[in-house]
C-alpha positions as CSV (number, residue, x, y, z in Angstrom):
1,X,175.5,126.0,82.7
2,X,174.6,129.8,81.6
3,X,173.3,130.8,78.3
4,X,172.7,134.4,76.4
5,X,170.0,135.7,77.3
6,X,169.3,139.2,75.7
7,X,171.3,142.2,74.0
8,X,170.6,145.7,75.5
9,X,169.4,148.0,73.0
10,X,168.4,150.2,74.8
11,X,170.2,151.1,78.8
12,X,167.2,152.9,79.3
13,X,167.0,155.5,82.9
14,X,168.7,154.5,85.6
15,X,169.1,150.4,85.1
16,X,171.6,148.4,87.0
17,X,171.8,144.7,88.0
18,X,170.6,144.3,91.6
19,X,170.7,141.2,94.1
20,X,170.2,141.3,97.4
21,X,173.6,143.3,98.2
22,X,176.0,143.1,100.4
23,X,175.4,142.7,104.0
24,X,177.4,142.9,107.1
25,X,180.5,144.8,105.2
26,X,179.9,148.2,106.7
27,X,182.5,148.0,109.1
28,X,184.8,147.9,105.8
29,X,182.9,150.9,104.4
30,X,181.2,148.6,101.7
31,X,176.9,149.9,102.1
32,X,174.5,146.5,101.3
33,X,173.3,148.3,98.1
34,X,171.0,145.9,96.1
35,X,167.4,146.3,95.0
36,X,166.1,149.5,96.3
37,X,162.9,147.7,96.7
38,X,163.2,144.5,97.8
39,X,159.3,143.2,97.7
40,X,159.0,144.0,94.5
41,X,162.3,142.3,93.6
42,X,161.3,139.2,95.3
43,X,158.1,139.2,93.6
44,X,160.0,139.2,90.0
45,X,162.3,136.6,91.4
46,X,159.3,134.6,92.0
47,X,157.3,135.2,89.3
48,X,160.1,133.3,87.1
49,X,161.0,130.6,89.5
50,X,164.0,132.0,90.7
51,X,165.6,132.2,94.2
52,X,165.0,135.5,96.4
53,X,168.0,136.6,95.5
54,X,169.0,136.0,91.9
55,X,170.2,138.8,90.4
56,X,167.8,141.1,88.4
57,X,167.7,144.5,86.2
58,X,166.3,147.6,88.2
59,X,165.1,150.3,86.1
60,X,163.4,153.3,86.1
61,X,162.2,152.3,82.6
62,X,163.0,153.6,78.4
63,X,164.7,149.6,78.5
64,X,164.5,147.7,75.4
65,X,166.2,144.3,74.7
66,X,166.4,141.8,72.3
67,X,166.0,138.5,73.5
68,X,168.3,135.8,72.2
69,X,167.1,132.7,74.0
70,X,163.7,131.7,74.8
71,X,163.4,132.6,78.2
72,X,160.7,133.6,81.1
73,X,160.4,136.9,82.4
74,X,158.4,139.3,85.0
75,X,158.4,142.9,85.0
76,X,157.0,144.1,88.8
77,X,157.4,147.8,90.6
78,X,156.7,150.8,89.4
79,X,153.1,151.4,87.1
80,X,154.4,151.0,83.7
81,X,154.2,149.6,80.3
82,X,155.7,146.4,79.2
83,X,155.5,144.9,75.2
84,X,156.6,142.7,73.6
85,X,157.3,143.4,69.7
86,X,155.4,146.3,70.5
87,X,152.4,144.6,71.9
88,X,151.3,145.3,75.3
89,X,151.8,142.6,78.1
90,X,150.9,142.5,81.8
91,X,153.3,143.6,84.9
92,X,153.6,141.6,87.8
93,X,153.0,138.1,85.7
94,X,155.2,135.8,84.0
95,X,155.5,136.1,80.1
96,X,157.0,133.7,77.6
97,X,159.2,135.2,75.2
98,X,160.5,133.4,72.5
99,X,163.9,134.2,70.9
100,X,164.2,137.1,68.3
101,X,161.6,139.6,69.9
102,X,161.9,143.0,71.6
103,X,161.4,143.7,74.7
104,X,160.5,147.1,76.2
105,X,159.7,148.4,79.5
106,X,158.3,152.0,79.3
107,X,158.7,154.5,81.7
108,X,156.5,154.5,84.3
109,X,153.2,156.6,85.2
110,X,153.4,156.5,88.8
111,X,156.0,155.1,90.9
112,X,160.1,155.3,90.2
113,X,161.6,151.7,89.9
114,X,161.0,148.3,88.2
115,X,162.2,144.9,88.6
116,X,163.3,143.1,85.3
117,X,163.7,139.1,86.0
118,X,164.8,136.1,83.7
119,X,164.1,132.7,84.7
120,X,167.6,131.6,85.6
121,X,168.7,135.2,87.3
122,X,171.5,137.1,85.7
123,X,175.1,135.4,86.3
124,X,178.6,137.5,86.1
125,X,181.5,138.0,88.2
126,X,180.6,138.3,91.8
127,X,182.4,141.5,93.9
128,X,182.0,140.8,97.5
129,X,179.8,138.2,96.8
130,X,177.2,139.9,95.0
131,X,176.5,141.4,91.4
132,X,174.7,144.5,92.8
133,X,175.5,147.7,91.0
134,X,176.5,150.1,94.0
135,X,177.0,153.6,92.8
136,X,177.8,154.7,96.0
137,X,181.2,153.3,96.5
138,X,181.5,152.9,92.5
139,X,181.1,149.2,92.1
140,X,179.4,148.1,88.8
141,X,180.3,144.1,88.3
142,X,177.8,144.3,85.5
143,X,177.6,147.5,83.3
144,X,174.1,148.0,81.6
145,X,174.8,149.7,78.1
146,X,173.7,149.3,74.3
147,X,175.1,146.5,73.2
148,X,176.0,144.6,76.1
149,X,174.8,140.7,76.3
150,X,172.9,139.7,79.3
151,X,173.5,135.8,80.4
152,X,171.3,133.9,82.8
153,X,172.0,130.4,84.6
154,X,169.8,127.2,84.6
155,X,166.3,127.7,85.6
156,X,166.4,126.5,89.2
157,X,162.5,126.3,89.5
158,X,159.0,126.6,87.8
159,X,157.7,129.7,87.0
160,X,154.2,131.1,88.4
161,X,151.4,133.0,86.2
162,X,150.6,135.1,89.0
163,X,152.7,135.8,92.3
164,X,151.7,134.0,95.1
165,X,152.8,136.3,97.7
166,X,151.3,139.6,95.7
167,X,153.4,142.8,97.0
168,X,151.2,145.4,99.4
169,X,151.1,148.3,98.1
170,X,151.3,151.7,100.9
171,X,151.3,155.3,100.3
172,X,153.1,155.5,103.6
173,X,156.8,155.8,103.8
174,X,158.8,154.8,107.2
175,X,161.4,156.7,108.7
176,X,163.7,154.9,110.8
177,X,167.0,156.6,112.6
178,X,170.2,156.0,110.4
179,X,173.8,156.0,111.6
180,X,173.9,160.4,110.6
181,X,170.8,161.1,113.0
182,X,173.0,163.0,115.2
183,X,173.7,165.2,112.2
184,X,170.2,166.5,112.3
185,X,168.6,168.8,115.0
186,X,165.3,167.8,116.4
187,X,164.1,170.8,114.3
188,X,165.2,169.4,111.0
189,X,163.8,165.7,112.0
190,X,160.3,167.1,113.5
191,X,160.3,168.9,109.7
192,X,160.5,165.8,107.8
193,X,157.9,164.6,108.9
194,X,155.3,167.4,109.0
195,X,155.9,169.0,106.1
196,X,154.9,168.7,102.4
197,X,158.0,167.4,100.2
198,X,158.1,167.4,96.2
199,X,160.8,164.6,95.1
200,X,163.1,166.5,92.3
201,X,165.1,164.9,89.1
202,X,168.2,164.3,90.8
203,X,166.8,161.5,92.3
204,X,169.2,158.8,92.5
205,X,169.8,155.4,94.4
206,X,171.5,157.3,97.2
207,X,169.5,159.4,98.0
208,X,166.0,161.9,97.8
């Protein structure tokens, strides 16, 4: 059973439907995409009763939607505003929203993406067993525009007020060796890692 969910009325920066990807189809040139941070995904997921890996909006914020169905939802990520019919609600909680009002997730004050879930997870037409919006290798099941009507499945669980596995937050970032180290000199590698960096606008889902 699925039902509408919300209209887009806004797309917003950046926003996309995310899952967990697609593993285990490098070989077939096919990269895992999905939710480029999965914790705070999870959380989302959670927050609303859903599975890990129910799909989910990823956005780096300007969304607005109208919902059309009483539904739960949790915004988690990125520092930033949510309201509802322009009154301000908290992140990284699940929120009631009754059918008729706007939704908007602002764009946020520190931090780059957030995680948008319904209580049911966003449904569609699977490719490669997934919904993940890879703009790598051009594959969009779902495309997120003004006007567009969302549609989520039956709620497969009880949502929570307040996550019960709260994300850790780090101002660290790993680095681990990818399949293209042996494009880099040791010069270039011992450089990413001792110098200052500045991350510019063109920052996408690819890459920094």
């Amino acid at each position: 059973m699925s039902r509408e969910c919300c209209i887009v009325l806004r797309a917003g920066i950046a926003t996309t439907v995310q899952d967990l990807g697609r593993p285990g189809l490098a070989h077939l040139g096919v990269p895992r995409s999905g939710a480029a941070d999965r914790r705070a995904a999870a959380s989302a997921n959670r927050l609303v009763g859903n599975a890990p890996g129910a799909a989910l909006l990823e956005t780096s914020g300007e969304l607005e939607l109208r919902i059309v169905h009483d539904c739960w939802l949790a915004a988690t990520g990125a520092d930033a505003r949510l309201s509802i019919d322009g009154r301000d609600r908290d992140t990284g909680r699940s929120v009631f929203v009754p059918r008729g009002s706007d939704v908007r997730l602002h764009a946020p004050v520190s931090g780059l993406r957030n995680y948008l879930a319904f209580d049911g997870g966003i449904i569609g037409k699977p490719v490669l067993g997934s919904l993940s919006t890879d703009t790598l290798s051009g594959i969009i099941p779902l495309v997120i525009e003004s006007g567009v009507t969302l549609r989520t499945g039956a709620a497969t669980g009880e949502p929570v007020f307040i996550d019960p596995l709260p994300q850790r937050r780090s101002d660290s970032i790993e680095i681990l060796p990818g399949p293209r180290t042996l494009w880099c000199t040791p010069e270039s590698m011992s450089r990413m890692i001792t110098e200052n960096w500045i991350v510019g606008d063109d920052v996408n889902r690819i890459g920094i």
